[in-house]
N, C-alpha and C positions, 0 to 999 in steps of 0.2 A: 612771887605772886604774879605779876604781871601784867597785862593785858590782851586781850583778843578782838579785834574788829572786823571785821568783813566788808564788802562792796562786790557788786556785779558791774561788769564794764560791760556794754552792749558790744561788743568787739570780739573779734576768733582770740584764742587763746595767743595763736602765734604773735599777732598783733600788740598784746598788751605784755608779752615776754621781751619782744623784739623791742621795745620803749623802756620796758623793766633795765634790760641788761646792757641799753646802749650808756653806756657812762658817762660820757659828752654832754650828755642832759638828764643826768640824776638829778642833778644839781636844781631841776626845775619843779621834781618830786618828792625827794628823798628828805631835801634839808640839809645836804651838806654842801660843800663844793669844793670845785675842782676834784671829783671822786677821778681817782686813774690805777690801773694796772701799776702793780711794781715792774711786773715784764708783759709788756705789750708786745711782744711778739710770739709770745705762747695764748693759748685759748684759754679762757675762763673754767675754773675747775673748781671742784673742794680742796681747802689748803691755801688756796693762790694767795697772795697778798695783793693789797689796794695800797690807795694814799689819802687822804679827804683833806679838808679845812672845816674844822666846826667853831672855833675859835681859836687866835693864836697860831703857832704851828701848825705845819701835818702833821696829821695822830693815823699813826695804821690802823690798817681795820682787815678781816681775814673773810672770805667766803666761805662757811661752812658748810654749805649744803647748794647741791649744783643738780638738778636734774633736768634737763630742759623741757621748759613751755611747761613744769609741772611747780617744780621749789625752787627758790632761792632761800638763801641763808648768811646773814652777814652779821657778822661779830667785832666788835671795837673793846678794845681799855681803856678807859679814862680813870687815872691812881690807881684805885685797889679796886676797881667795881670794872667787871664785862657786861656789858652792854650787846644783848641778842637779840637779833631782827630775823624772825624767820615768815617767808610769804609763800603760800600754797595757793598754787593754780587750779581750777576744775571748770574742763565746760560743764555748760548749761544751757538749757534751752534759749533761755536770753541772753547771753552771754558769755564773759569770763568771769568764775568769784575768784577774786581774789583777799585770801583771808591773812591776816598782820597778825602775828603772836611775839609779845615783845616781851623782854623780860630783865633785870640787873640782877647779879649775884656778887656778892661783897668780898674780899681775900678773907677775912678777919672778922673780929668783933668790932673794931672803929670801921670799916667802911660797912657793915653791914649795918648799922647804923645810919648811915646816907638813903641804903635803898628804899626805904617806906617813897619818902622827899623825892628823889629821883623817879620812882614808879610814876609817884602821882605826877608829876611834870609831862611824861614822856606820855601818860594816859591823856592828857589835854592837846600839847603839841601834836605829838605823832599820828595822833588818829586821822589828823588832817592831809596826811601823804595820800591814801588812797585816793581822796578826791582833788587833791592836785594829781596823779595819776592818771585818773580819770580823764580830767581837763585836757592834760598831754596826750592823751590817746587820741580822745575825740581829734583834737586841733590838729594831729601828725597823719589821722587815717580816715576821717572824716567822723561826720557827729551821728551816723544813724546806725542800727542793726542790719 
């Protein structure tokens, strides 16, 4: 089931890509930290692997979807449940939308049990990334259109 949210950033698309995909400072939007390349010497792609901190250990997490200034797509496991963060770019007269479609899917019938709980969690938390997003934009490229 999931969720879907949206926001407009009064900012070029390049702008709020260029903050989306610097990793360095995900950590200020995202929610995780210390997000990094497994190989930081190759460019960001679909496939690539990451590293994050959500609690505990680094937990990977995988870029699924790589188009630039248009989708990002990031995918983690935590147990038996994927955990799918896909964001879509579009200009706009005002702006960038940028739209969040989030989603859990269970291995089995015990973690698919988890995801109702989990949905809802990520539906409260998460929806709050775009406008720390936002924030970061504004504060990295200024506050006006």
């Amino acid at each position: 089931m999931g969720f879907t949210v949206d926001r407009t950033i009064p900012r070029p698309v390049e702008d709020v890509w260029r903050i989306m995909t610097d990793w360095k400072i995900a950590e200020y939007w995202l929610g995780v930290n210390r997000l990094r390349p497994a190989d930081a010497e190759r460019a960001p792609r679909a496939g690539a692997k990451l590293s994050c901190m959500v609690r505990g250990p680094p937990q990977a997490m995988e870029i699924t979807a790589w188009q630039q200034r248009q989708r990002l797509g990031l995918a983690s496991r935590q147990g038996g449940i994927v955990v799918t963060y896909d964001y879509e770019l579009t200009d706009n007269t005002t702006g960038t939308r940028v739209q969040l479609t989030s989603s859990c899917v269970g291995d089995n019938w015990f973690w698919r049990g988890f995801v109702p709980l989990l949905e809802w969690m990520m539906r409260v938390a998460d929806r709050k990334q775009l406008q720390a997003l936002e924030n970061l934009v504004r504060a990295t490229t200024g506050s006006g259109t």
